[in-house]
One Martini backbone bead per residue (centre of mass of N, CA, C, O) as a GRO file, in nm:
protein
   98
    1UNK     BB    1  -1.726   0.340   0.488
    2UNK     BB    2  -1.428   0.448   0.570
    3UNK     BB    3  -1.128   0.581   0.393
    4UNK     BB    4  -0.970   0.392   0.524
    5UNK     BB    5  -1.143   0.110   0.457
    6UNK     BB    6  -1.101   0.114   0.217
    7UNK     BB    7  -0.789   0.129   0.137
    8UNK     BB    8  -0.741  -0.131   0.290
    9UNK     BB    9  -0.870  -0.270   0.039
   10UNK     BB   10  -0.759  -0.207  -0.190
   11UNK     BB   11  -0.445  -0.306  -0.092
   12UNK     BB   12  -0.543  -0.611  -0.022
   13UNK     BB   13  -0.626  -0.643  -0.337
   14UNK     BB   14  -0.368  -0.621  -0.465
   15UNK     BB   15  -0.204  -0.854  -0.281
   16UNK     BB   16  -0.378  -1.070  -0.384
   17UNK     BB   17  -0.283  -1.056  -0.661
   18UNK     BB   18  -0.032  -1.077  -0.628
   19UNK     BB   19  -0.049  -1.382  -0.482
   20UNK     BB   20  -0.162  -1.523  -0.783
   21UNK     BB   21   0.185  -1.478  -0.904
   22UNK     BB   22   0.411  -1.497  -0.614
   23UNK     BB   23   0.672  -1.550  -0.501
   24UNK     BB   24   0.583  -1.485  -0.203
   25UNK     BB   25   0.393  -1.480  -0.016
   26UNK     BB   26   0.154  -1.310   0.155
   27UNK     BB   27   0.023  -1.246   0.485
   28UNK     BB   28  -0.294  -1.140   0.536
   29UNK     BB   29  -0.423  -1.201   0.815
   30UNK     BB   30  -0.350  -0.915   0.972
   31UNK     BB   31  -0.439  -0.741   0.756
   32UNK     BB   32  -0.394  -0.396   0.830
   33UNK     BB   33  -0.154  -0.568   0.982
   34UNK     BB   34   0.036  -0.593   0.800
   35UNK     BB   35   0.385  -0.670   0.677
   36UNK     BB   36   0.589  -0.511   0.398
   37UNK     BB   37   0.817  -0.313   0.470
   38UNK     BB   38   1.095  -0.392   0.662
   39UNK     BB   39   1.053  -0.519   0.908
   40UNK     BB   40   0.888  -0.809   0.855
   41UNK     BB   41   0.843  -0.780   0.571
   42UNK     BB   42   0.747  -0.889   0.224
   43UNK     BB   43   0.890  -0.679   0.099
   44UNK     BB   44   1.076  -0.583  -0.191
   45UNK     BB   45   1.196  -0.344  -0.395
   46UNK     BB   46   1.021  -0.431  -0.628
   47UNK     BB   47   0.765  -0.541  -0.534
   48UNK     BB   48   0.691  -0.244  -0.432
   49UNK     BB   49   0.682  -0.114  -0.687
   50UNK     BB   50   0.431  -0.271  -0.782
   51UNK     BB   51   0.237  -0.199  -0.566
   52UNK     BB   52   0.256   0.126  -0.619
   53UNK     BB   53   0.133   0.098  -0.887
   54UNK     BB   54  -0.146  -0.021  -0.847
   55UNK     BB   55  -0.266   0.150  -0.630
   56UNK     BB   56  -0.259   0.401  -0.803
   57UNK     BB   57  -0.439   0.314  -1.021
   58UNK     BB   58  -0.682   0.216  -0.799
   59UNK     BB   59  -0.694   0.547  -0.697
   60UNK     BB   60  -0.785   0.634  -0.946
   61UNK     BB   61  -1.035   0.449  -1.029
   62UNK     BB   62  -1.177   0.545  -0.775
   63UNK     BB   63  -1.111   0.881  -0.721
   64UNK     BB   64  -0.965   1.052  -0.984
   65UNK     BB   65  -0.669   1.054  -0.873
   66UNK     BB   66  -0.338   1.124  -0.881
   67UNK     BB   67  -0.059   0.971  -0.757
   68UNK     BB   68   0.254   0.961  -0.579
   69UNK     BB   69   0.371   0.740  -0.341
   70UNK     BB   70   0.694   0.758  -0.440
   71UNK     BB   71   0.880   0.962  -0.261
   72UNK     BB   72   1.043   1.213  -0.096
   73UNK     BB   73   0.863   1.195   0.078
   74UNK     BB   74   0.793   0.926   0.167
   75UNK     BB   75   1.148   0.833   0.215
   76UNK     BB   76   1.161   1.106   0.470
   77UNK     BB   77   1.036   0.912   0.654
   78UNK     BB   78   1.077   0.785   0.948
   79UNK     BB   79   0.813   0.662   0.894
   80UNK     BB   80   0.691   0.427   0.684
   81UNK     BB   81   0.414   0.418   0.465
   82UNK     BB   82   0.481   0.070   0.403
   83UNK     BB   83   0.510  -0.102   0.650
   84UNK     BB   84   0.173  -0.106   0.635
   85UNK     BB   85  -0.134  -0.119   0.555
   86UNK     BB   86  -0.253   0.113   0.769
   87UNK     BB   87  -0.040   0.334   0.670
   88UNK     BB   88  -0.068   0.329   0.361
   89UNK     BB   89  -0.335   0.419   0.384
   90UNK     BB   90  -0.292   0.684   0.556
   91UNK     BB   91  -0.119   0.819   0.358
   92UNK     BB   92  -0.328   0.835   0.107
   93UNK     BB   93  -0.550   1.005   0.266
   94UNK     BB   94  -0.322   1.264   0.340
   95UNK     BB   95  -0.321   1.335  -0.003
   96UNK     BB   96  -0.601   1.339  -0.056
   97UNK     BB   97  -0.659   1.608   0.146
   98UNK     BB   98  -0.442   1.809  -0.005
   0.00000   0.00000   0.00000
């Protein structure tokens, strides 16, 4: 498995948990292409801020690596690294990289 569907499962197994405790529900149907943060997007920025700390707990966990997830880097890019699973993948993959 490549590090980028490692990490789509990774953050769909987070969504999953935030679903068990949530209301309302995110849609995880659409897996990679789920749609969190932005137009279409099922989180509000406080469910968001839960989000990226779950994350990144489970990127230390699984990586052994601290990221800080939600910084001025990710929040200054023209497209949010937030608004779907697949894009949050690809961010973390990125991070991950440097």
């Amino acid at each position: 498995m490549s590090q980028a569907a490692e990490l789509q499962t990774l953050i769909l197994q987070v969504l999953e948990r935030y679903n068990a405790y949530n209301e309302p529900k995110i849609d995880l149907r659409a897996g990679p292409d789920t749609l969190l943060f932005g137009p279409g997007g099922s989180l509000d920025s406080m469910a968001l801020v839960h989000i990226v700390v779950e994350v990144e707990e489970e990127v230390e966990n699984k990586y052994g690596v601290q990221l800080v997830l939600a910084d001025e880097k990710a929040v200054s890019r023209k497209l949010s690294p937030f608004l779907s699973v697949r894009r949050f993948a690809a961010y973390i993959e990125e991070l991950l990289a440097a």
